[in-house]
C-alpha positions in Angstrom: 0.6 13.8 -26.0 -2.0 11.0 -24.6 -2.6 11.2 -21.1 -0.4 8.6 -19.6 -1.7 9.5 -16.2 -5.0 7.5 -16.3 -4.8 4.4 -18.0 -4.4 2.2 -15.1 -6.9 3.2 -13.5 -9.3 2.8 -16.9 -7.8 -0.5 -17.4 -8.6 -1.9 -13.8 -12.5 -0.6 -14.4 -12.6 -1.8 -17.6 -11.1 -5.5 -16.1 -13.8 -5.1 -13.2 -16.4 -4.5 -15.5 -15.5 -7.7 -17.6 -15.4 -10.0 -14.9 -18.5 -9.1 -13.5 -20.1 -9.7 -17.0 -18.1 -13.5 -16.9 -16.7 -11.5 -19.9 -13.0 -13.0 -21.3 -10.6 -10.4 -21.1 -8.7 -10.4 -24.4 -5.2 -10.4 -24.5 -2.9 -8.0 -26.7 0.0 -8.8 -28.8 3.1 -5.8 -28.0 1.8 -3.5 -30.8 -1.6 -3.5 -29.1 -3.8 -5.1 -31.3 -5.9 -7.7 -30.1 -4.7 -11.6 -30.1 -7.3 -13.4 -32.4 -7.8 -16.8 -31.8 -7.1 -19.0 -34.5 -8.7 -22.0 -35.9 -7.4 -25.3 -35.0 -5.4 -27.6 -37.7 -7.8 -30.7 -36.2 -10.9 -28.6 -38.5 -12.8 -27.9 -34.9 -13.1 -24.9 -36.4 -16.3 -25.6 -38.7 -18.1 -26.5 -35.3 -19.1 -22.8 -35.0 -20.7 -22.8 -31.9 -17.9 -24.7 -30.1 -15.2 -22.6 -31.1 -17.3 -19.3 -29.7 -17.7 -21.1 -26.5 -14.4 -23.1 -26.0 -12.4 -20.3 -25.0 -15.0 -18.7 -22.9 -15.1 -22.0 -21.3 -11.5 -21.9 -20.8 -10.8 -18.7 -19.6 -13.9 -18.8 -17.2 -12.0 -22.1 -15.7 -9.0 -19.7 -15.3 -10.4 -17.2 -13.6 -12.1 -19.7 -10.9 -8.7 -21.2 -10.1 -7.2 -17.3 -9.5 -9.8 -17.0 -6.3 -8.5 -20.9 -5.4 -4.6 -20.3 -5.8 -5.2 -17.0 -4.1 -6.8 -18.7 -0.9 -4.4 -21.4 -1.2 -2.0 -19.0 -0.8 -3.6 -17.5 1.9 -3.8 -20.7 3.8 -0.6 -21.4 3.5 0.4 -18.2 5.1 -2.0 -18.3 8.0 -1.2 -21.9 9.0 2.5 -20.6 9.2 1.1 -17.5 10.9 -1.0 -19.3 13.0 2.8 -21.6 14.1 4.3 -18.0 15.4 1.7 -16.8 17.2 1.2 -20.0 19.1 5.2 -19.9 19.5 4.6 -16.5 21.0 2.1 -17.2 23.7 -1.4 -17.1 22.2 -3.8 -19.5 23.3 -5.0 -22.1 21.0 -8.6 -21.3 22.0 -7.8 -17.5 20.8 -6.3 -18.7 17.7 -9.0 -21.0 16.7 -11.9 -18.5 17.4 -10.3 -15.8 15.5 -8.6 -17.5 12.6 -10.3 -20.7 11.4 -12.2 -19.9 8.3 -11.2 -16.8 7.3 -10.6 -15.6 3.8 -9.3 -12.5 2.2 -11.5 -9.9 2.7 -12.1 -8.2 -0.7 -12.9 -4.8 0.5 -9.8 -4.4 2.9 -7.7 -5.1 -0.2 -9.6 -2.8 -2.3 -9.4 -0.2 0.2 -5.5 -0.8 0.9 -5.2 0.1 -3.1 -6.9 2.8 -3.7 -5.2 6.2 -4.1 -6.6 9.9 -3.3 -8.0 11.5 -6.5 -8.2 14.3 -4.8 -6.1 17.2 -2.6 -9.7 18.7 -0.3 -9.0 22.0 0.6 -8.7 22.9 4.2 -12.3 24.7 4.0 -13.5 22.0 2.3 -12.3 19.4 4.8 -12.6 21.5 8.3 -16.6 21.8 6.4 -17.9 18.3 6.1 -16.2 17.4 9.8 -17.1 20.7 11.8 -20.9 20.8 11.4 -23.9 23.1 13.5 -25.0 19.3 14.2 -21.9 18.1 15.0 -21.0 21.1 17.7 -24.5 20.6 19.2 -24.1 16.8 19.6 -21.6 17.2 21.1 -22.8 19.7 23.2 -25.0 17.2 24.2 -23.4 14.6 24.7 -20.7 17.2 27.6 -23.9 17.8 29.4 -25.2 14.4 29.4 -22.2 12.7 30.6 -20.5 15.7 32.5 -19.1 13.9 35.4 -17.3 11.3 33.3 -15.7 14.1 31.2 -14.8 16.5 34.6 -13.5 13.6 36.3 -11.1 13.3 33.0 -10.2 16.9 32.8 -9.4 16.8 36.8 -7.6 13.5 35.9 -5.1 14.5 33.1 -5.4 17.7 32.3 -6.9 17.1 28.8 -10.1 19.8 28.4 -13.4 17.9 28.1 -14.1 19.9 24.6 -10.7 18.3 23.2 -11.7 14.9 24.2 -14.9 15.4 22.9 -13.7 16.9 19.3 -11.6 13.6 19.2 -14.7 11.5 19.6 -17.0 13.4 17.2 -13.8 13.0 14.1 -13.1 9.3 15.1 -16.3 7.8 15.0 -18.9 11.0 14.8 -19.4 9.8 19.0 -19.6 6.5 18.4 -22.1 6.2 15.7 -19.7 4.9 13.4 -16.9 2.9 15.1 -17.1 0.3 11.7 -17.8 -2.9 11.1 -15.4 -5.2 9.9 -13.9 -8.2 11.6 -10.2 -6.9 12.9 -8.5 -9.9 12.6 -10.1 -11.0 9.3 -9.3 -7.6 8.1 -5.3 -7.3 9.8 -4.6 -11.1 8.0 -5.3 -9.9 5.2 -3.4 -6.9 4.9 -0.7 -9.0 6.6 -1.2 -11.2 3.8 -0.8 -8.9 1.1 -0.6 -5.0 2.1 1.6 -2.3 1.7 2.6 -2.8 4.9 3.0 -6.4 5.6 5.1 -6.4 8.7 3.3 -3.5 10.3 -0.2 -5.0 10.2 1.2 -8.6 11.0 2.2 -7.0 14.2 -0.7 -5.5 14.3 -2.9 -9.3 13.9 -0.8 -10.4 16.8 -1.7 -7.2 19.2 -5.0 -8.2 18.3 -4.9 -11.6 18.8 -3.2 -10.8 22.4 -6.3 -8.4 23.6 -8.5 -11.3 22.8 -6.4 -13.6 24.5 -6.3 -11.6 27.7 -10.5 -11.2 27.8 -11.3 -7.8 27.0 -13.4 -9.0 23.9 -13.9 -12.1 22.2 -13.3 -12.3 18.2 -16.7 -11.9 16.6 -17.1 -8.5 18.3 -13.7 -7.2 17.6 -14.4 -5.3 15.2 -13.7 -2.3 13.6 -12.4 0.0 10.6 -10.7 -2.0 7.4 -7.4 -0.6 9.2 -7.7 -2.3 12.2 -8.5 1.2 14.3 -11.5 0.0 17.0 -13.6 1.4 19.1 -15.3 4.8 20.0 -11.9 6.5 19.8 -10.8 3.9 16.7 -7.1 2.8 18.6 -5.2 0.1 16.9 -4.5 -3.0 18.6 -0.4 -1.4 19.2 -2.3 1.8 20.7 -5.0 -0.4 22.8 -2.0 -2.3 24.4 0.2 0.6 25.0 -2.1 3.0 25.9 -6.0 1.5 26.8 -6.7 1.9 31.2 -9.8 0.3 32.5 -11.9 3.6 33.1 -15.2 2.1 34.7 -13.2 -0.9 37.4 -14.6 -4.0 35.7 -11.3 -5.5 35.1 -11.9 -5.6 31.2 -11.0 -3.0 28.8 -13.9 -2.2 26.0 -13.4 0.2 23.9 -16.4 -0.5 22.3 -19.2 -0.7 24.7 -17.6 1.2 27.7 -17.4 4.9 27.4 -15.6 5.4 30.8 -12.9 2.7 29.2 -12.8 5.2 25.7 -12.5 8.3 27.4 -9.8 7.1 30.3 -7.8 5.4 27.3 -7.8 8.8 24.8 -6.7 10.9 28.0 -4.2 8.3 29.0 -2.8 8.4 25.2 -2.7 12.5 25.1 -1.5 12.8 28.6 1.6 10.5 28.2 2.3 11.9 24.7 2.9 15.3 25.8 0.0 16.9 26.5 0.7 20.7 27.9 -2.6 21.6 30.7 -3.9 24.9 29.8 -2.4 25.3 26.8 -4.5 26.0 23.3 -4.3 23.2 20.2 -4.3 26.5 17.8 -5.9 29.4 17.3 -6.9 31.2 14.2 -4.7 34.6 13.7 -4.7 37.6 11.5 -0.9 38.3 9.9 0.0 41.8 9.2 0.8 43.4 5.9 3.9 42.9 4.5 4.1 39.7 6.5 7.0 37.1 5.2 5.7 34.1 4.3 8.1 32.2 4.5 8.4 32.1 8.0 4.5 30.4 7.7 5.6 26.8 7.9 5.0 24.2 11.1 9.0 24.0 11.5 9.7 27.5 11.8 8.9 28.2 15.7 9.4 31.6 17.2 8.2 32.6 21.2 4.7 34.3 21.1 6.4 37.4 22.5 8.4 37.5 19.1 5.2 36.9 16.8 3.3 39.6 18.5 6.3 42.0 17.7 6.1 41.2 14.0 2.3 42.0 14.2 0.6 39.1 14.7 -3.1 39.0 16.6 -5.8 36.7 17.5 -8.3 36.6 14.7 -10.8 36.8 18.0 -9.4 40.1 18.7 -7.9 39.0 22.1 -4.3 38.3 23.4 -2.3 35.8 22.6 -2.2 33.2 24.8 0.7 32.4 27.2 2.3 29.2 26.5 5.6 27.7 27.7 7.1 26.5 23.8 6.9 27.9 20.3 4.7 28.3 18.3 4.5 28.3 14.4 2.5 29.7 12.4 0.7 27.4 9.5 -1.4 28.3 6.6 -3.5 25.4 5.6 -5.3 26.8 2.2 -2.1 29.0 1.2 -1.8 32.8 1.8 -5.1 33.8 1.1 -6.5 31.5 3.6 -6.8 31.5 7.1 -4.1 31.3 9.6 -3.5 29.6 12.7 -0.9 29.8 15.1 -0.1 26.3 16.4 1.6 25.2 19.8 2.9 22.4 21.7 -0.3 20.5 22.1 -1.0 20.6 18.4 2.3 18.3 17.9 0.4 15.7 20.3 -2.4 15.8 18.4 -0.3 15.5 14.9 0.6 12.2 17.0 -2.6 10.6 16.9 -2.9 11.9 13.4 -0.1 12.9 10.9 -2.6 15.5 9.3 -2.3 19.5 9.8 -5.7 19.4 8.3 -7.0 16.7 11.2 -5.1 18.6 13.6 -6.8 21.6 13.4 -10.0 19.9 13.2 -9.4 19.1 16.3 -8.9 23.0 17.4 -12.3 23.9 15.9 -14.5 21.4 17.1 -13.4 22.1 20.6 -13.2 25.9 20.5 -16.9 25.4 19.0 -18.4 23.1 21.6 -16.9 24.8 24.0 -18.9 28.2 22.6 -16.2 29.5 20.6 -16.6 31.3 17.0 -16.0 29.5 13.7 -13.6 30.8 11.5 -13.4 34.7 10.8 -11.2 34.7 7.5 -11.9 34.0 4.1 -11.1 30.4 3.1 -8.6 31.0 0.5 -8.5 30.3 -3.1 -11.1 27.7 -3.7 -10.8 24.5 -6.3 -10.1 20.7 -5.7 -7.0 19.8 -7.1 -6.7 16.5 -8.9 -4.0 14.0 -8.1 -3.0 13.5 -12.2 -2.2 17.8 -10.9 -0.2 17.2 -8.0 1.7 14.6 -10.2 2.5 17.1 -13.3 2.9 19.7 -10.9 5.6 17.8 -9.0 7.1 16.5 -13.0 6.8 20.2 -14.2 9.1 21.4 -11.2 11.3 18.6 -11.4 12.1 19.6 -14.8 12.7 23.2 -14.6 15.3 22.5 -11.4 13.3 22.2 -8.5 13.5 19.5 -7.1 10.4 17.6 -5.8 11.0 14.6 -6.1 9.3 11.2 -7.2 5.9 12.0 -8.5 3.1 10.8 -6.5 0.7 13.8 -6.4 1.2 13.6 -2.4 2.3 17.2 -1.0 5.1 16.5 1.6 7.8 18.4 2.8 10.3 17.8 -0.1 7.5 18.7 -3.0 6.5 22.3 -0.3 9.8 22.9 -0.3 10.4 22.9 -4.0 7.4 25.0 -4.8 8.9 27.6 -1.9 11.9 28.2 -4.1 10.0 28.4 -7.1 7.5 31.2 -5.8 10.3 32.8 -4.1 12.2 32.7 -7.9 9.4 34.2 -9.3 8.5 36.5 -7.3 5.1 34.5 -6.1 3.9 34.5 -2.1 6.2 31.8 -0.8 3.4 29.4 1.5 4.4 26.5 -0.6 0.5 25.7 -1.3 -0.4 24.3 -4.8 -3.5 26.6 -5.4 -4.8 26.3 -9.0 -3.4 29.9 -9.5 0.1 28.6 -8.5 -0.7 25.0 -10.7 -1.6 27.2 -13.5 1.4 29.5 -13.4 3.9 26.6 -13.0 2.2 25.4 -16.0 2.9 28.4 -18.1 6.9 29.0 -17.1 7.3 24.8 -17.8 5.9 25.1 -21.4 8.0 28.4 -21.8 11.0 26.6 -20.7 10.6 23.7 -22.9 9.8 26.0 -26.0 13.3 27.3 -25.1 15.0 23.6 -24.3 15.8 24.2 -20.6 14.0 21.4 -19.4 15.2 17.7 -18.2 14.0 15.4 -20.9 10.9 13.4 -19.6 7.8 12.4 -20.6 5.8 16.1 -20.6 3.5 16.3 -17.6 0.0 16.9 -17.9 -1.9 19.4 -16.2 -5.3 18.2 -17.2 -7.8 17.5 -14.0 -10.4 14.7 -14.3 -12.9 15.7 -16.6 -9.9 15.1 -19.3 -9.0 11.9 -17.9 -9.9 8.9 -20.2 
């Protein structure tokens, strides 16, 4: 069967590629063969030359009017934007300085759009983000400005080395807070987003920070998102959670480490944030361990985990916390495992990603002196989206149920690849490893050679080198 999976995407390259040669794109007729032009019945058609260039002509004044309706459009809905948020308090000064001449931005929208191609392995991930360089900049950067980051410990109760892990994944300490205009950047995803309302509120938060002084619009700026600063808040987070840190009675997240700092403790403080207690910690699970009881929302006392067998990886205790604690396996059952606890739901707060979180946990535990990793990384191998998708069709099919294929692995798709394993007598961590991918391959095409399957279109397990 053709691969249905990648045709969009060739089609948008292919459309790219054409405009950028002032190519006309050619339209098809519904069998797929290309729509000729015609000659005309007024005999234009021996003028050779003009009939080549007349519907280049043409269609290149098409295409100049999209950009023009498109702005039009956008216009349109900024001058009504422009109505509420005056209706809502803004200043007219603050309206005008950030809002009068700006467009779409091309690369927001382009970013907005684009899809993961890829599911990156926990080792993978934790690799490029946890690096010798990283651990002793940061290092640094503690000893350098070690009153600011004791005073913030004293302060909230969040350790300096978690503060500092935060810093180095959000903007690699600062070096890379991003430069895009916010409000240029929120407009247009309030214009035409994925998330319309949520970044329209977003525009306004933004809009109100300028309007109260802590920066003016040309140096708002920022991540195509809308996230800012060293710590890369967005304008909902800045207003709800940002403290003045240094006394100047402004708030910059951008210039003003004391203000970065004081606002990242202020957020993790009033989200939960336990004093003393570990993000996570790497363990070692016994033989003839269950894994099905690895998964975030299956939370047992430490006490009961040590009675089942399992130990720091570090070959110390366990530590002595107040909650739960789960126990999660990021890179499947023949990866490493970490025990997770309270604080490590605060940090899935900032950032809905058990993979971020427990960045977090590494980074610290390393600039604070701590050990890398001591198990294996698990079974290795990127796994293609077009996978994920077949993968999540292929179980679909056989009874599972996974739901709408998007090649995203949430909780329903986990949950569906539990019970197969578990049905098939497979290690039940719910993680797609190509071993699993592969074997889910297999029982699909044995079930359709037998006719138990749902009838849909047959899911391909191709990665991208097979992709058109």
């Amino acid at each position: 069967m053709a691969n249905w999976f990648g045709t969009g995407k060739k089609s948008i390259s292919v459309i790219a590629s054409a405009a950028k040669q002032t190519v006309v794109p050619v339209k098809s007729t519904a069998s797929g063969s290309p729509r000729r032009f015609t000659p005309r019945e007024d005999g234009s058609v021996r003028f050779l030359g003009l009939c080549v260039l007349a519907p280049v002509v043409w269609a290149f004044l098409l295409l100049a009017a999209f950009p023009a309706q498109a702005q039009t459009g956008f216009d349109e809905w900024l001058a009504a934007f422009r109505q509420d948020a005056a209706a809502q308090g803004i200043s007219a000064a603050t309206l005008d300085s950030a809002l009068t001449g700006i467009a779409p931005v091309e690369r927001v929208t382009e970013l907005d759009q684009r899809q993961p191609e890829f599911l990156q392995p926990f080792a993978d991930y934790l690799g490029q983000r946890v690096t010798v360089r990283r651990v002793e900049l940061g290092q640094a950067l503690l000893a350098e400005h070690a009153a600011l980051f004791d005073g913030l410990e004293q302060q909230y109760g969040i350790p300096k080395v978690v503060l500092a892990a935060f810093w180095g994944l959000e903007t690699n300490y600062g070096s890379t807070p991003g430069s895009l205009n916010i409000p240029a950047s929120l407009a247009t995803l309030a214009f035409d987003g994925r998330r319309s309302e949520f970044f329209r509120g977003q525009l306004l938060d933004a809009l109100r920070i300028i309007d109260a002084g802590h920066i003016d619009a040309i140096g708002m700026k920022g991540s195509w998102a809308g996230a800012m600063g060293h710590m890369q808040f967005m304008p909902s987070t800045f207003r709800a959670y940002a403290v003045d840190g240094d006394g100047d009675a402004r708030i910059d997240l951008w210039q003003s480490l004391p203000d970065a700092m004081h606002s990242a403790a202020n957020y993790l403080s009033r989200a939960g944030w336990r004093a003393g207690e570990p993000v996570a910690i790497e363990v070692i699970l016994p033989e003839g361990f269950d894994w099905r009881h690895a998964r975030i929302g299956h939370r047992l006392p430490v006490a009961e985990w040590a009675e089942l067998g399992v130990r720091a990886a570090d070959g110390g205790t366990l530590p002595g916390v107040v909650g739960r604690a789960a126990v999660v396996l990021p890179q499947g059952w023949q990866g490493p495992a970490f025990m997770v606890f309270d604080n490590f739901d605060v940090v899935m707060q900032w950032n809905r990603s058990v993979n971020y979180a427990l960045a977090v946990s590494q980074l610290a535990q390393q600039l604070a002196g701590g050990c890398a990793l001591i198990s294996p990384p698990g079974e290795a191998g990127a796994l293609a989206a077009v996978q994920l998708k077949a993968l999540q069709q292929a179980l679909n099919e056989m009874g599972y149920d996974a739901g709408t294929p998007d090649g995203l692995i949430g909780p329903l798709t986990q949950t569906a690849l539990r019970r197969y394993q578990a049905a098939h007598g497979l290690p039940v961590d719910g993680y797609p490893a190509p071993s699993v991918i592969g074997h889910v391959q297999q029982a699909h095409a044995e079930a359709r050679a037998a006719g138990r399957l749902t009838l849909t279109p047959e899911p391909t397990f191709g990665g991208p080198a097979t992709q058109p």
